[in-house]
Every structure is written in structure tokens, then in C-alpha cells.
C-alpha positions, 0 to 999 in steps of 0.5 A: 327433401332427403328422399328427393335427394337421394332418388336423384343420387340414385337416379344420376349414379348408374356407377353404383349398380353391379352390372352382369351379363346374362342369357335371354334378355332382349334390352337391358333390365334393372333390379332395385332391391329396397331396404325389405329386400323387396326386388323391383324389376324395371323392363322394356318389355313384359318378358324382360319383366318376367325374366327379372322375377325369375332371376330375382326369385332365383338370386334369393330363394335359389335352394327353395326353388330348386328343391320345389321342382326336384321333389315335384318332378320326382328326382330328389334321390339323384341329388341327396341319396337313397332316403329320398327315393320314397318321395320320388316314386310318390311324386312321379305317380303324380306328374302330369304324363300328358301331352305337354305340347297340347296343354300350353295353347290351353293356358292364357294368352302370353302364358308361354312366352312369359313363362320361357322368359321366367324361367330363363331369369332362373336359368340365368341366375343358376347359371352364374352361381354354378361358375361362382361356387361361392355364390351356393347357398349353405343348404346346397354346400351342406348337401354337396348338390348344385342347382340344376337348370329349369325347362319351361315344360317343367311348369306343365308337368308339376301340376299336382295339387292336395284338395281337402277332401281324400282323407274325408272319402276314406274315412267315410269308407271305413266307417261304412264297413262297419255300418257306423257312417252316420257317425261321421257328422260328428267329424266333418258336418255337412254344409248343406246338411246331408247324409253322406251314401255309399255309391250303388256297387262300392264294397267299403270294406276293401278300403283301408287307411293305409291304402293312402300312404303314398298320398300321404308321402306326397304331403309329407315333409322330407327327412334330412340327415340330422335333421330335427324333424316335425310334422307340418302334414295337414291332419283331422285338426280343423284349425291346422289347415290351410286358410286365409282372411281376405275383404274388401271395403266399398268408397261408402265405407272408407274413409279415404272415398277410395276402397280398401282390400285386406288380405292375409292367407295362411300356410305352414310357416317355417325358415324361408317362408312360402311366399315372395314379394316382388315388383313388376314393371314394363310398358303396359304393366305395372304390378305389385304382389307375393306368391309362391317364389316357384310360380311367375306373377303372384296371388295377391297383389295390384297393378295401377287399375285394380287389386286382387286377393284371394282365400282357399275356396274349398272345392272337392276337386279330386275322387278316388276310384275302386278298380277290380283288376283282372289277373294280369294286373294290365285292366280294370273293369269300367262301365262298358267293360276292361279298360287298359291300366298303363305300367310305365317303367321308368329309371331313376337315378340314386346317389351313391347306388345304382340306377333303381327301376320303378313301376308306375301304373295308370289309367284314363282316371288317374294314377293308381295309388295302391294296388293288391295284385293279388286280391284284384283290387286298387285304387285311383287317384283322379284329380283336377289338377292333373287332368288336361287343361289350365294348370296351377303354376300358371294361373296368376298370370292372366289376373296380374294383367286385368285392367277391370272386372270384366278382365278379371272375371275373364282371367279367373276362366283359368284358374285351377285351385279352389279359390275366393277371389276378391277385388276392388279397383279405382273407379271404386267398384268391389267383387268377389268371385269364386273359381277353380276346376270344379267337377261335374260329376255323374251319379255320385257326390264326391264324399266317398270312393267310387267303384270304376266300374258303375260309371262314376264319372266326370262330365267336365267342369262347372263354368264360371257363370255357374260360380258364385260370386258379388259385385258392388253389394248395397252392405258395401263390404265382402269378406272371405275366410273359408266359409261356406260360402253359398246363399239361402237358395243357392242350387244344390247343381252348382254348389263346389263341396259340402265340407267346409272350414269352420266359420268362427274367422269369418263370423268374427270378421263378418261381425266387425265390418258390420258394427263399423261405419267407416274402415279404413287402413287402420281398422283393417289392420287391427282386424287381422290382429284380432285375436277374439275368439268366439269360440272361447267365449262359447265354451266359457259361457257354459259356465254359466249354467253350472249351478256351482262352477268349480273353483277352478273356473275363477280365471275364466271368469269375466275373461273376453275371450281374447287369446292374448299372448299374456293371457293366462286365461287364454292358456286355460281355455286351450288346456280345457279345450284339449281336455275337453275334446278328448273326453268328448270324442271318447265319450261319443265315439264307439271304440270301433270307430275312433281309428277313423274318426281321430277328432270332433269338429269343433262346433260338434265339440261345443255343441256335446258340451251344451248337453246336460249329459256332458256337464259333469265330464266338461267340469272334470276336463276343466279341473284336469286342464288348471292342474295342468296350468298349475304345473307350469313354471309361473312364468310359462303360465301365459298363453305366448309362453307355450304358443311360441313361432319358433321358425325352424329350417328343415335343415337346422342341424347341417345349416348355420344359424338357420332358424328364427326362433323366440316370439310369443304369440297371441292368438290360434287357428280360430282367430282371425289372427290364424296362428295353429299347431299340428303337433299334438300337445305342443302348441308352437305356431306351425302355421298361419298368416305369414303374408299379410298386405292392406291396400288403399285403393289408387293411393298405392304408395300407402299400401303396406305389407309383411312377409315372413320371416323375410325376403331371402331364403339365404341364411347369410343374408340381412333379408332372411329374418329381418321381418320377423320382428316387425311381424311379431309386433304386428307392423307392416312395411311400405310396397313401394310403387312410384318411381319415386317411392321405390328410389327413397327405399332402395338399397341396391341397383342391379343392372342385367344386360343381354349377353 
């Protein structure tokens, strides 16, 4: 009764909504913010909807947004100073240089009018708080920059993507020149297995790790004054990467007779988070999700008929290219002779100094990434996301708007990054379907550099027929977790990659939906929890063939292998896994190639250990690993009191009260609850499942989510950090869809009329 009356208060007191004028509406839009900070957008039409989730993004995460664009297009050093120059120049290598009129009629239908109004929402928003300083966010006050408004070209131009694979060709390379590339196994093994060739005409030994800087630079994390910085760079650590864990439950298998979809991906987590919540509703459109706040629509959600998930499919979507250039530097040598190598000139302005002028060179492959003018070589950076055609910032627009699978399949024709794509809808149907730009390629295989010169080339892209996917298996069940994903038989021609995360996640989720007759919100639930690792229980059973397991082992003894955050054991088994791998790669590696091969696949890791040979090293890693425990305080033995998610603002140090700080965790990169670290020694979380979200198929109102730490990128707000604590204690919160949910949860009416 108290919900009713209070929808009904709100309903009949439009007095209580803050009305404001704004640009580039057609009809007036409202904007309810429920008590999780969550924006719900009611419009008239699909492009007022869109406007309202510009604005919305744009009133809570203004600064997030701002510096997304400015560091993608190149222009950060305008804003904050010279230090920032090194990301411009590395970013505008990489902006689409293309004809951008030619590439909007390539995106989906309604792509460009949804994306005026969006940006326009943005625009709308940039606009008052640049009338009400007030309104700036701390991080633009501590900078003395203001927010600069957005072109909806801009969505075409910041295209650039980071595949998995470039450092994996370079390493590859170097190994080569030194006639040791069959020992690059023991860092990346293949799937199918394979033996990796340098391409015919290819000198490897021209090749050098340094060469990647500038790719490096684009992934690097930008270095504030003050600022306490820490490495978030996706390095040679398996399990500090990017994922995700996502499945579906067919009617048979749930409880309700209504299918499920779980999805949890995961990203570097940090203060604000990667990812917002948002509500979408028009006539003909009524849809619910997260994703990236600087993109229209979202990745992981639903609409009244069907719901969408998805986890990173690990196409090889780019190449590198030897060029042998002439003299001049203005060619390179293809197949059929010289081709032209561009050098735009281009003007880029410095705070504080003069204008600085920059050399950008290009060719029909790509930008080049490094160049030796002198010793007539250089390289290219070809990349799927920066060719003609679909672009990233605008894939989830078609698949908010599928009704069925047919549409949903049909909207996946314009997808770009690699990806599982999972479904369920109301009529009770599952699929899976992989999508992304995936190259053909002609004569070579994408493991290693290509010389331009021996017609290496690319023959368009795979189609989605040619993709793997399922629809209603008998198992009724699909899960997804960055495994490799083909069947026995599949066709060599339509595989997307060989190298692959490894499948401990989805082994263990695989497992569990296999041992249960019936899962439902629950289960799902728990599932993402799931901190069993089968990878402890690997190296634990090892012990067992010792014929006198030192003392030291008696922690590990009878443990199950759950990473707990109270677990001591679980701290044992990190420190002996540390250990371990390190001895290991020492022990395997030749000192001439440790420089290329920085760390072992983890299942090479256990696979050394199970050696006779290796017994004697894997107990003095385990004796090295308990002295280590032992010199911990006795209250920071337990594995949450080192592996802490402690989310630090980039700008801690200039920002009040901007980071969230103190839970312990339980769990690491092999879990299924993802929580990694990519600095070394220092296990504190640095990535992992920041949005998680369970949904009961057509009971919408019953679907549940978390995203952290909060909604809002404002420091100063209630919604930056108030999700945090849920999320460390594994809850979830309502996403509202009725009418009449969303008005017994809100918290406040904005109402936005055209000026």
C-alpha cells in the first residue's frame, strides 16, 4: 500500500520535478533518478530517449565523459599542459582519418539520428554547467579546465580498439631472431594446437620490443600532478585482462519455467567505474542495461521481448606490417611495388606554451607506429577497428532494438569487437552467437609480423554465417567465459584466433550448471560468487605424490580450494603460486629469452609442476611462500587482508575524498568471481566484475544488478560510492522496469522541456 501511495504522489505532484529548458528536444522528456542513482528516461520518441541518456550520462559522469573524448581524439595537452602531449601524439595516430560522411549510411539503421540526439543530451548538459560553474565537477575545478561540447562525428572517429594480440606478434618475433620460437608455447599455447612460422620474407630480428612504445602509450594510464600513479596496462599476466562470465538457462532448467540470463564482465575497476546503468523508454522502445557511459545504448541488458549479454570473444582483429621505406621516408615496398606513405602535419595546441607541430604518418594498412628513417625500416599498425565500415561506439544500438532472434542475430552484423553474444527471450528461446570484425587473411595467420611487402593481406572480413554460435541446445544451458570456444571439427577457415584466456572460469561454471537440475535467480547469483579455484585444487593435489610433504604444506592440507577473503590457506597458495611460477620460468626459460617470455601460462605452470624433475623446486617455493606468510602480522595472514578493492581516483591527490577504499576480498583472476591484480607483488584487486546483473526472463521487475562503486562520477554526490558496500557483500539491487516499480524507488523528477 505505501508503494502504491507514493507512485501516486509522485505521479500527481509534477511540482516536485526540477524543470530546465534545453537544446535539441522535440517534446518534453522526464528523467527519474531512483534511490541506486539509476536515470529513467521517459520520451516520446526514440531520439528524445537517446537525448535523455546523453544528458543523463553527461549530469553524472561529466568529467569521465570529457576526458574519454579528449584523450581518444588527441587533444588533452590543449586542456592540462604539456605532459599530456605524449598521449595526444599517440592517440592521433590512431584517429580514424577516413571519410567520415562515407562511414555513417555503413552504421545501422537509425544510427545517426539516435547519435545526433545523444550527443545533443550531452551537449545540453555541457552547456548549463558551463553557465553554472558551480555545477563543475571537482576534477575540472582541480585542472582549471572546463568541459568542451561533443560533434556527433566524433562517435566515428574515436574507433580505436586494443585486441589481445600485438604484444603476442612481437614476442613471437623476437623469439624467432634468436631461433627459440618453439619456446613461445610455454607463454601463450595454442588452441588448436599449432606451431607458430615466420611468414616467407619477414627479417624478425628488425623487430624490437621497444618498437611498441607508442601502442604501449595508447594503453597507458595518464599521469596526473600529484597523482599516485598505478599500473592498470594489461601486461604477460594471464588473469589480469579483461573478461567476462555470462550464460543462459533454457525454461527446463529453471524454476520459474521462464529462462534466465546471468552476465558479469569485467574491466580494470577503479573511482568512477567503467560502466552506467540506464533506462530507456519511448514508444516502440523500452529497454534496460549498463555499458560504456561515453557510448549510446548499452551492452548488457533487456527490452520488454528479449535480453542480451555478452563476454569478450578473443578475435585476432589486428596485424602488424614490416615496411622497408625508401630514402625519402614517402613509400614502402608492397607487393606490386612503392606505395605512398602519407605524412599529415598537424597542429597541436599546448597549455601554457606554443602551439607544437606533429608528424603523423600513414599508409593503405594503417598508421605507422615507429619508423627507423635512417635504417629503412617501420612499422604498421593494421586494425579492424580503424578500417571502413561499422564502428565500435555505435554497435549496441541495433541490439537494444531486436525484438527476436532473428533481429538480434541481424543487429550483430554490426558488431566490431570480438564478442559472445548471449540471449534469452520470452517465448522461452536461448542462443549464443559470436560476432566482431574478424579478418580474413591472405597467406599468414596473424601470429607474427607480416613483411608489406609479400602480400600479407586482408580479404575482407569473416561473415556472421561463417561464426560460431547455438540456439535452443538439448543441455539447455550456454555459458560463455573467454574460452576457446569452437567444437571438435570446427573449420580451421572459420576459426577467429588460436590464442586464448585461459578456461579455469568457464570449466567451473560449465561444471556447475551441468550438476544442477534447476537454476534459477539464486543459483545464478551464487555462481558469480564462486570463488572455488581450480586451479588451487590442481596444485594442491600435487602434494600428494610427495612421499613426505613438507611441514609447511599442513595448511594446505584438506583445504578445497575456495579463495576466501578469510582464508589463510587461500594466502598460501597465491604466495606458493608466485613462488612457484617464478622458479619455473627460470628453470624452463633460457636467460636469452626471458626478456620476451616475462611469465608462463598458467596451465604450463601446473603442467612443469606435475614433473618429476620440478618436485624438488615446487617444495622449496613452497617453503619460500609459508616463511613469507609467516612474516605477516597475524591478522594480515588471511587472503582479503592483502587482496583488498581499494578504488583509487587517478586524481586522488588534486580530488577530495575521491577514493573507496577498505573491503577484502575473496577470490582472484581464475575464479568466477574475477577479481586480478597487475601490480606484481601487491595483490589489491585492480580488476574484475564491476557490473554484475541476473535476469529472470519477462518477470523484469525481479531482475537485479550492481555496479560499482556507484552511478555518479561526482565525488560530492550520494551515488558515488553507495554501491560499494552492497557490492562487497555480494548483493544486488532492483533495475526497476514497470512504471509502477520505478515510481516506488525514486528519488527524484527531472523534467527536460525544448527551448
Amino acid at each position: 500500500m505505501t508503494r502504491i501511495l507514493l507512485a501516486l504522489l509522485l505521479s500527481l505532484a509534477p511540482a516536485l520535478a526540477q524543470e530546465r529548458q534545453v537544446q535539441g528536444l522535440t517534446a518534453p522528456v522526464e528523467i527519474i533518478t531512483d534511490r541506486w542513482g539509476i536515470p529513467h528516461i521517459n520520451a516520446s520518441s526514440h531520439e528524445d530517449a537517446f537525448f535523455g541518456q546523453g544528458y543523463a550520462a553527461a549530469t553524472a559522469r561529466l568529467w569521465q565523459l570529457d576526458l574519454t573524448r579528449r584523450r581518444q581524439l588527441g587533444r588533452l595537452a590543449e586542456a592540462f599542459g604539456p605532459g599530456f602531449l605524449p598521449f595526444d601524439e599517440a592517440a592521433r595516430h590512431v584517429v580514424f582519418r577516413g571519410d567520415v560522411a562515407a562511414e555513417w549510411p555503413r552504421q545501422s539503421p537509425r544510427a545517426h539520428t539516435l547519435a545526433l540526439a545523444w550527443v545533443a543530451g550531452i551537449n545540453a548538459r555541457v552547456a548549463e554547467v558551463l553557465a553554472e560553474p558551480g555545477l563543475l565537477p571537482p576534477e575540472f575545478q582541480a585542472m582549471d579546465a572546463r568541459p568542451e561540447p561533443w560533434h556527433v562525428d566524433d562517435l566515428i572517429r574515436m574507433r580505436w580498439g586494443a585486441g589481445p594480440n600485438i604484444r603476442n606478434e612481437m614476442r613471437r618475433a623476437l623469439l624467432a631472431c634468436q631461433g627459440l620460437l618453439g619456446l613461445d608455447a610455454l607463454a601463450q599455447p595454442l588452441e588448436p594446437p599449432a606451431q607458430p612460422q615466420p611468414p616467407m620474407g619477414l627479417d624478425p630480428c628488425l623487430l624490437k620490443r621497444e618498437q611498441l612504445a607508442l601502442y604501449d602509450r595508447l594503453l597507458a594510464p595518464l599521469l596526473w600532478p600529484r597523482a599516485r600513479q598505478r599500473s592498470d596496462v594489461e601486461g604477460d599476466d594471464f588473469d589480469a585482462r579483461a573478461g567476462s562470465n555470462a550464460w543462459v538457462i533454457a525454461p527446463g532448467r529453471s524454476p520459474t519455467g521462464r529462462a534466465l540470463l546471468a552476465n558479469d564482465p569485467h574491466q580494470a575497476v577503479g573511482a568512477p567505474g567503467p560502466r552506467f546503468i540506464s533506462h530507456l523508454r519511448a514508444p516502440g522502445l523500452d529497454a534496460i542495461g549498463a555499458g560504456p557511459v561515453f557510448r549510446p545504448g548499452f551492452q548488457f541488458g533487456h527490452n520488454d521481448r528479449i535480453a542480451h549479454g555478452r563476454t569478450d570473444l578473443q578475435i585476432d582483429q589486428e596485424d602488424l606490417y614490416l615496411l622497408e621505406l625508401n630514402a625519402e621516408g614517402t613509400a614502402f615496398r608492397g607487393p606490386g611495388g612503392w606505395e605512398p606513405v602519407t605524412r599529415l602535419r598537424e597542429v597541436i595546441a599546448v597549455r601554457g606554451q606554443e602551439p607544437v607541430i606533429r608528424e603523423f604518418p600513414h599508409t593503405r594498412l594503417g598508421p605507422v607506429i615507429f619508423e627507423d628513417r635512417a635504417g629503412g625500416h617501420a612499422l604498421a599498425l593494421r586494425s579492424a577497428f580503424l578500417e571502413p565500415g561499422p564502428v565500435v561506439t555505435l554497435e549496441y544500438l541495433a541490439v537494444i532494438m531486436a525484438r527476436n532472434w532473428q533481429e538480434y542475430r541481424e543487429a550483430l552484423r554490426f558488431a566490431v569487437w570480438g564478442s559472445n553474444y548471449m540471449y534469452a527471450d520470452i517465448d522461452g528461446h536461448i542462443g549464443w552467437q559470436t560476432s566482431g570484425r574478424a579478418p580474413l587473411r591472405v597467406g599468414h595467420d596473424g601470429l607474427m609480423p607480416v613483411p608489406a611487402a609479400g602480400g600479407f593481406d586482408w580479404a575482407g572480413y569473416m561473415p556472421l554465417e561463417h561464426m560460431v554460435g547455438l540456439y535452443d541446445p538439448p543441455e539447455g544451458w550456454i555459458a560463455t567465459a573467454n574460452q576457446m570456444p569452437y567444437p571438435e571439427g570446427w573449420p580451421e577457415a572459420r576459426m577467429t584466433s588460436r590464442e586464448w584466456t585461459p578456461n579455469d572460469r568457464y570449466r567451473r561454471v560449465a561444471a556447475v550448471l551441468a550438476g544442477q537440475s534447476r537454476h534459477g535467480m539464486a543459483e545464478a547469483a551464487a555462481l558469480q560468487l564462486d570463488t572455488l579455484s581450480l586451479r588451487a585444487q590442481a596444485l594442491v593435489a600435487l602434494l600428494a605424490s610427495l612421499p613426505e610433504p613438507p611441514a609447511e604444506a599442513a595448511l594446505l592440507r584438506g583445504w578445497d580450494g575456495r579463495l576466501d577473503a578469510e582464508s589463510e590457506a587461500a594466502s598460501l597458495y597465491q604466495l606458493w603460486w608466485s613462488e612457484l611460477a617464478a622458479a619455473l620460468r627460470l628453470a624452463v626459460v633460457p636467460e636469452a629469452a626471458r626478456g620476451a617470455i616475462a611469465a608462463l601460462h598458467p596451465h604450463v605452470v601446473l603442467a612443469l609442476a606435475a614433473r618429476a624433475e620440478h618436485r624438488d623446486l615446487a617444495v622449496e617455493a613452497l617453503q619460500r611462500a609459508a616463511a613469507r606468510l609467516r612474516a605477516l602480522p597475524e591478522d594480515g595472514r588471511a587472503w582479503g587482508a592483502r587482496h583488498r578493492v581499494d578504488l583509487r581516483h587517478p586524481m586522488s591527490a588534486l580530488v577530495a575524498n575521491a577514493n573507496v577504499l577498505g573491503g577484502r576480498s575473496g577470490g582472484d583472476g581464475a575464479t568466477v568471481m574475477a577479481r586480478w591484480w597487475a601490480n606484481g607483488q601487491n595483490p589489491v584487486v585492480t580488476g574484475g566484475a564491476s557490473f554484475r546483473v541476473v535476469l529472470d526472463i519477462g518477470n523484469w521487475d525481479a531482475a537485479r544488478g550492481i555496479n560499482l562503486p556507484g552511478q555518479s562520477g561526482d565525488p560530492r554526490d550520494g551515488h558515488y560510492r553507495d554501491l560499494y558496500p552492497l557490492w562487497m557483500a555480494g548483493e544486488m539491487v532492483p533495475l526497476a522496469y514497470s512504471a509502477s516499480a520505478v515510481a516506488a524507488v525514486a528519488e527524484s523528477r527531472v523534467r527536460l522541456v525544448p527551448r
